[in-house]
C-alpha positions, 0 to 999 in steps of 0.5 A: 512900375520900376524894378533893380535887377542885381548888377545893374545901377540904373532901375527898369521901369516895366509896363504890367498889363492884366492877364488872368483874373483873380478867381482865374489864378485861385481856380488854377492854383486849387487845379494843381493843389487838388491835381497832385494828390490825385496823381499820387493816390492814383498812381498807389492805386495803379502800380503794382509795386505800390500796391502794398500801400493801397493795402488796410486802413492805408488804403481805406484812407488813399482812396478817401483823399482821391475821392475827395481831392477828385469831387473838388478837382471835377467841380472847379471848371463848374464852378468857374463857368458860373462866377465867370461865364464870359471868361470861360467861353473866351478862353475856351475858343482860345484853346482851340487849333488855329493854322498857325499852330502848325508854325509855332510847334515847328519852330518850337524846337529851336525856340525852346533848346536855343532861345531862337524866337525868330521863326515863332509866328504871331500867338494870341493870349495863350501860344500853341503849347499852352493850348495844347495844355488846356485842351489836355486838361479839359479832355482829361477832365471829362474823361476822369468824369465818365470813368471815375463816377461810375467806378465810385457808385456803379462797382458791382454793379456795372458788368465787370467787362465795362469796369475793366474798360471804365479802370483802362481809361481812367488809367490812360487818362491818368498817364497822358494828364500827369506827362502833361503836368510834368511838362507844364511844371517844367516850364513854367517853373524852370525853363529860363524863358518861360519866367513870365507864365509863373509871374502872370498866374501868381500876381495876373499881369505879363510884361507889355515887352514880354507880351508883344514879343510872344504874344503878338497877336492879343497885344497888337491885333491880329493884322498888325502882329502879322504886319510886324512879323512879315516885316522882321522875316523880310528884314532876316533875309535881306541879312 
């Protein structure tokens, strides 16, 4: 595929590789489309300045679209899991901690505020931030599970010291997903080195250039982007 950037006469042909399928694209898209209304419901429900809003019909209606929003929300990793068992487990185990984490979010810093990659070790399909974002939301999404199901159907019901705990979680949960969210957002829509992300969750392809470079370890192998990384250190220092 070629492509004219502006400026320049001569076009730039680009190697497109899959990355994301397309229920993988629609499931992430339906996550944030349902997400953002539960924040903000939520964060009516939560602030005390906001509280004026969750008053009457307002609020009859505030809590019917965080209801809804959160059925649709808690269902979609489910649903995915039977459409796409294989896919699910693979990038499950993908978000786990490797060692070479520890690397990249110590170099994170420079890489991010100074564009230095340099220093960034060898990542696989998702770097050590994106993991970190996936095991937030999954997290997050069992906590919104054990805490909102009983509040929805165990409200007098349950003792109110364990309701009080159940709306504290709830509550934290909320805050460590919407500060992640943020930080994703950022990212993924205006942070200028990050402009691939948005490109593979909208069309499901990332640059073969894009991919070796920040993505060494799924698009060469393991060993190999090791090689390649050991080689380019041993080559800064001898500079």
């Amino acid at each position: 595929m070629t492509v004219q950037i502006k400026g320049r006469p001569e076009a730039i042909a680009i190697q497109w590789i899959p990355k994301y399928t397309f229920v993988e694209r629609l499931g992430h898209w339906l996550h944030t489309a349902t997400f953002i209304p539960l924040a903000v419901t939520g964060m009516a429900l939560y602030f005390p300045f906001l509280q004026p809003l969750a008053q009457g019909e307002a609020g009859l209606f505030l809590r019917m679209v965080h209801r809804i929003a959160a059925v649709i929300f808690g269902l979609l990793p489910i649903v995915y899991y039977v459409l796409q068992p294989r896919r699910f487990i693979m990038h499950t185990r993908e978000f786990l901690p490797r060692k070479e984490d520890i690397g990249w979010l110590k170099a994170a810093p420079a890489y991010y505020l100074l564009g230095k990659h340099e220093a960034m070790p060898p990542q696989g399909r998702f770097n050590a931030g994106e993991k970190m974002n996936g095991l937030v939301m999954i997290v997050t999404w069992v906590a919104f599970g054990l805490t909102g199901i009983p509040m929805w159907f165990g409200k007098g019901v349950i003792p109110p010291e364990l309701f009080r705990w159940l709306v504290i979680f709830h509550d934290l949960a909320m805050i460590v997903a919407v500060g992640m969210f943020l930080v994703h957002l950022y990212l993924a829509v205006a942070h200028p080195l990050m402009w691939a992300g948005l490109v593979s969750m909208r069309f499901g392809v990332i640059s073969a250039e894009y991919a070796a470079e920040h993505h060494a370890k799924w698009y060469y192998g393991p060993q190999r982007a090791m090689e390649i990384w050991e080689a380019k250190k041993q080559e800064a220092a001898q500079h």
